[in-house]
C-alpha positions in Angstrom: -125.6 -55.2 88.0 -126.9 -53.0 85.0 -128.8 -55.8 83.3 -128.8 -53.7 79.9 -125.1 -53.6 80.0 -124.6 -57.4 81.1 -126.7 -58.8 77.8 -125.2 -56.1 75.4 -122.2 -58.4 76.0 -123.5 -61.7 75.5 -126.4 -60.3 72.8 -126.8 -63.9 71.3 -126.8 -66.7 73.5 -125.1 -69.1 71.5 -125.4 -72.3 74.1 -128.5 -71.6 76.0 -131.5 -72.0 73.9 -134.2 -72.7 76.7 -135.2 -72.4 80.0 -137.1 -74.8 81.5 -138.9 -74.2 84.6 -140.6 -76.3 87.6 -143.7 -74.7 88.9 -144.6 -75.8 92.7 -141.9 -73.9 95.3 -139.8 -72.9 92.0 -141.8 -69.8 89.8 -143.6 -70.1 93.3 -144.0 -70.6 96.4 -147.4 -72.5 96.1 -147.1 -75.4 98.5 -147.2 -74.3 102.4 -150.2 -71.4 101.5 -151.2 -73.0 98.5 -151.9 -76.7 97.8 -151.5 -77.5 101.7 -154.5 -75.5 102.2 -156.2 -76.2 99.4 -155.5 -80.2 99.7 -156.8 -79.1 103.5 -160.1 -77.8 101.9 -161.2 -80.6 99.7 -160.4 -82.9 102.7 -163.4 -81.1 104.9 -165.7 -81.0 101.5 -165.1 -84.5 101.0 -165.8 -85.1 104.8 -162.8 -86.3 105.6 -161.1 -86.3 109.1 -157.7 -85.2 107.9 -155.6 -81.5 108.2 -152.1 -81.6 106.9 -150.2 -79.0 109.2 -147.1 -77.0 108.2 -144.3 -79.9 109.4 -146.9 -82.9 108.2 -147.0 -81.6 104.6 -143.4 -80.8 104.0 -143.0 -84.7 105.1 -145.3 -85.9 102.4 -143.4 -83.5 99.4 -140.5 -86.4 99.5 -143.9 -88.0 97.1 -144.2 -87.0 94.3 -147.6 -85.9 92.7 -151.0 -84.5 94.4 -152.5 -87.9 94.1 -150.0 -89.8 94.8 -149.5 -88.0 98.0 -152.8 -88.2 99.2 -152.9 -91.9 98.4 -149.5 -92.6 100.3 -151.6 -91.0 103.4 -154.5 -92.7 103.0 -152.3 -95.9 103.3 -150.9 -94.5 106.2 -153.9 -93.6 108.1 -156.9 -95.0 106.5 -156.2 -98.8 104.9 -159.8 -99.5 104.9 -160.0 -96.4 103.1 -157.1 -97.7 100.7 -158.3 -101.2 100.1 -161.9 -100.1 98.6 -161.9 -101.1 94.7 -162.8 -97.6 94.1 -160.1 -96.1 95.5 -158.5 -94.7 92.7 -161.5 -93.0 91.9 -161.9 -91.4 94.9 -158.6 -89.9 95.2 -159.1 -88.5 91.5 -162.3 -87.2 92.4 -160.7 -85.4 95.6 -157.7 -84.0 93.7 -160.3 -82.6 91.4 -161.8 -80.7 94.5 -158.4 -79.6 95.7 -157.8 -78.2 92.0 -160.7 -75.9 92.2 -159.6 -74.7 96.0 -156.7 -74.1 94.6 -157.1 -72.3 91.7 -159.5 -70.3 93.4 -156.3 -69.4 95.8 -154.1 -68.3 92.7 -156.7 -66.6 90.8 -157.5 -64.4 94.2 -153.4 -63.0 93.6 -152.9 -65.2 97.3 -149.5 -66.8 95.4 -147.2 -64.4 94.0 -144.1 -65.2 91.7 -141.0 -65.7 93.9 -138.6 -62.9 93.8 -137.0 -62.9 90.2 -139.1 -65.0 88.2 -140.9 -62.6 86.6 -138.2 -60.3 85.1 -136.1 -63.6 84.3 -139.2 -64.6 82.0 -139.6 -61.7 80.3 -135.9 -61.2 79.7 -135.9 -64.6 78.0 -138.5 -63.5 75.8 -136.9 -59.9 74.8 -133.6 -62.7 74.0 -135.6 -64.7 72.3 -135.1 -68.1 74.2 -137.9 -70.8 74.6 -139.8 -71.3 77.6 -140.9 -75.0 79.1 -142.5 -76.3 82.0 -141.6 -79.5 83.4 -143.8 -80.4 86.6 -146.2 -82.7 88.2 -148.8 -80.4 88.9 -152.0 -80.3 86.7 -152.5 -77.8 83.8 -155.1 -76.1 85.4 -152.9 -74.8 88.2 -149.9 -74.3 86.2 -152.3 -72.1 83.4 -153.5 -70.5 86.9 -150.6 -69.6 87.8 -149.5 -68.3 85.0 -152.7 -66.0 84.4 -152.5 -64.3 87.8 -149.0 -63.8 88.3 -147.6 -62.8 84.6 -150.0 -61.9 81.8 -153.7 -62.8 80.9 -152.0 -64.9 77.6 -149.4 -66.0 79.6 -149.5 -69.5 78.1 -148.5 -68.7 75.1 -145.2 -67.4 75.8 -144.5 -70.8 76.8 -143.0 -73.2 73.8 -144.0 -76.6 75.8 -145.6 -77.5 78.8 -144.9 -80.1 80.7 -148.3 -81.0 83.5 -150.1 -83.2 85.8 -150.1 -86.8 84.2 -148.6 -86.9 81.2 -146.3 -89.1 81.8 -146.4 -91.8 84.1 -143.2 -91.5 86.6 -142.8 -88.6 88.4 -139.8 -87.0 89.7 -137.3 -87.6 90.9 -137.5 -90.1 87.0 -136.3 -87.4 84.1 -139.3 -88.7 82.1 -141.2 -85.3 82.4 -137.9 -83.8 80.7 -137.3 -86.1 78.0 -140.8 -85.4 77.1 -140.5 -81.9 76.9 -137.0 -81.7 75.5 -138.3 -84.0 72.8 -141.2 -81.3 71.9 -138.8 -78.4 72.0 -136.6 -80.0 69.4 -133.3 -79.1 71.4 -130.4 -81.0 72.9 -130.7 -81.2 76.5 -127.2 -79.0 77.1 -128.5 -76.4 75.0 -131.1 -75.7 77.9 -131.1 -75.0 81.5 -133.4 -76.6 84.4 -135.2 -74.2 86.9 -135.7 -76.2 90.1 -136.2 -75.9 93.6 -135.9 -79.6 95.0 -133.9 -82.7 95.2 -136.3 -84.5 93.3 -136.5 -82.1 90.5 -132.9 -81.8 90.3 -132.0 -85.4 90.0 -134.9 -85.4 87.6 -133.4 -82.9 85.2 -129.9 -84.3 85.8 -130.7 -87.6 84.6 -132.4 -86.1 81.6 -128.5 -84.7 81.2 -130.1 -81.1 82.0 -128.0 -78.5 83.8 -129.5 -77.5 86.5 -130.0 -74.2 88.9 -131.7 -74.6 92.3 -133.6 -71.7 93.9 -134.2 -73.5 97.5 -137.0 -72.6 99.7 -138.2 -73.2 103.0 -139.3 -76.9 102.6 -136.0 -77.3 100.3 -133.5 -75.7 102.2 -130.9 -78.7 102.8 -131.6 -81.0 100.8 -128.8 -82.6 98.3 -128.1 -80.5 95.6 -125.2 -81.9 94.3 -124.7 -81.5 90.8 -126.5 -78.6 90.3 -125.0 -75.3 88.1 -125.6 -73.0 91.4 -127.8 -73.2 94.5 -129.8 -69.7 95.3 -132.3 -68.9 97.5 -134.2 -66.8 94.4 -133.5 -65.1 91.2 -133.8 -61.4 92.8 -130.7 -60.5 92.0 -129.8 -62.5 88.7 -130.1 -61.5 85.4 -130.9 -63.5 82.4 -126.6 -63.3 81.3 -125.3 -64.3 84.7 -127.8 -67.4 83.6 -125.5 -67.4 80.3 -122.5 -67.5 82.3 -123.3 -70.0 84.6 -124.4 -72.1 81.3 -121.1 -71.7 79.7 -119.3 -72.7 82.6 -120.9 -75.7 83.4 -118.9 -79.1 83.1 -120.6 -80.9 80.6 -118.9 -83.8 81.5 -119.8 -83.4 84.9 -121.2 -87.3 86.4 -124.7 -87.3 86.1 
């Protein structure tokens, strides 16, 4: 499809505003050759006796959150470990370790965008639609990310971003899209989620978000119910089949 031709027809957008996007497994595939290894890496610095393989790790994603994951496995496998009083503080201190593996990772060009992601970006920009992120991932690897795989300022094409801890429940809770949604000043049907799991997508859902799901290899059959359209990437979309989609959404749809 002649992507030129495709938004000459729908040249103002009139009901999507936004496009909000998840980061880990959605702009990227970051989590079997990214945090895995890096998560892997802090573990040895710290001198710990733990390596999360392939199958292990896509187990622990049904958690939510890089220190809440590790701390669901240290209560698996290490409740001495779990029960010290400065336990919290450890597993800050080690996801501080595994930040800087893995934005060493990302800066080295090791993470690509998934297939899509890019031209759908820049497409919203030439349209002149705001950009959000709404993940659970830390600043630092979202501003990463962003640096290696799109454009040195690539932060500031961004209207909001949405990171790490800033608020308190994690997906699959919507409070990481209120929050944004809030700062972008919009109604949440005016905008359209980016996600890659079930988590996300009930996330954005409940914040009354439609929702497209690009699944992956860790995603692929989960419960998407719900969502605007289910691909494995954006490779072949353009940012007015996004329109499209958008318009025919039911807005009434039970969420």
């Amino acid at each position: 499809m002649n992507t030129t031709y495709v938004l000459s027809r729908y040249p103002s957008f009139p009901m999507m505003q936004a496009l909000i996007f998840d980061v880990d497994g959605t702009l990227a595939d970051t989590e079997r050759d990214g945090h895995r290894v890096a998560f892997n890496a802090a573990f040895r610095e710290a001198g710990l006796p733990w390596n999360w393989d392939v199958r292990r790790y896509g187990e622990l994603l049904s958690v939510s959150g890089g220190k809440e994951r590790m701390a669901h496995y240290a209560r698996q496998v290490a409740p001495d470990l779990a029960a010290r009083p400065d336990f919290d503080a450890f597993i800050r201190k080690l996801h501080t370790l595994k930040t800087v593996h893995y934005v060493q990772l990302v800066a080295g060009g090791a993470l690509p965008l998934r297939p899509g992601m890019a031209n759908m970006i820049r497409e919203a920009r030439k349209a002149g639609l705001k950009l959000a992120i709404a993940s659970t991932t830390s600043p630092e690897n979202v501003a990463a990310l962003l640096r290696a795989s799109l454009a040195h300022d690539a932060e500031s094409w961004f209207d909001v971003i949405g990171a790490g801890d800033i608020v308190a429940a994690k997906k699959p809770a919507p409070d990481i899209y209120f929050w944004v949604l809030e700062r972008l000043g919009l109604p949440a049907a005016d905008c359209l989620a980016i996600e890659d799991t079930a988590h996300g997508l009930k996330a954005a859902l409940a914040a009354g978000i439609p929702t497209l799901v690009t699944e992956n290899g860790y995603t692929r059959g989960q419960d998407f119910t719900g969502a605007v359209a289910v691909l494995p990437d954006l490779a072949a979309m353009c940012l007015a089949e996004l329109e499209v989609l958008h318009q025919t959404y039911d807005r009434h749809h039970e969420i």
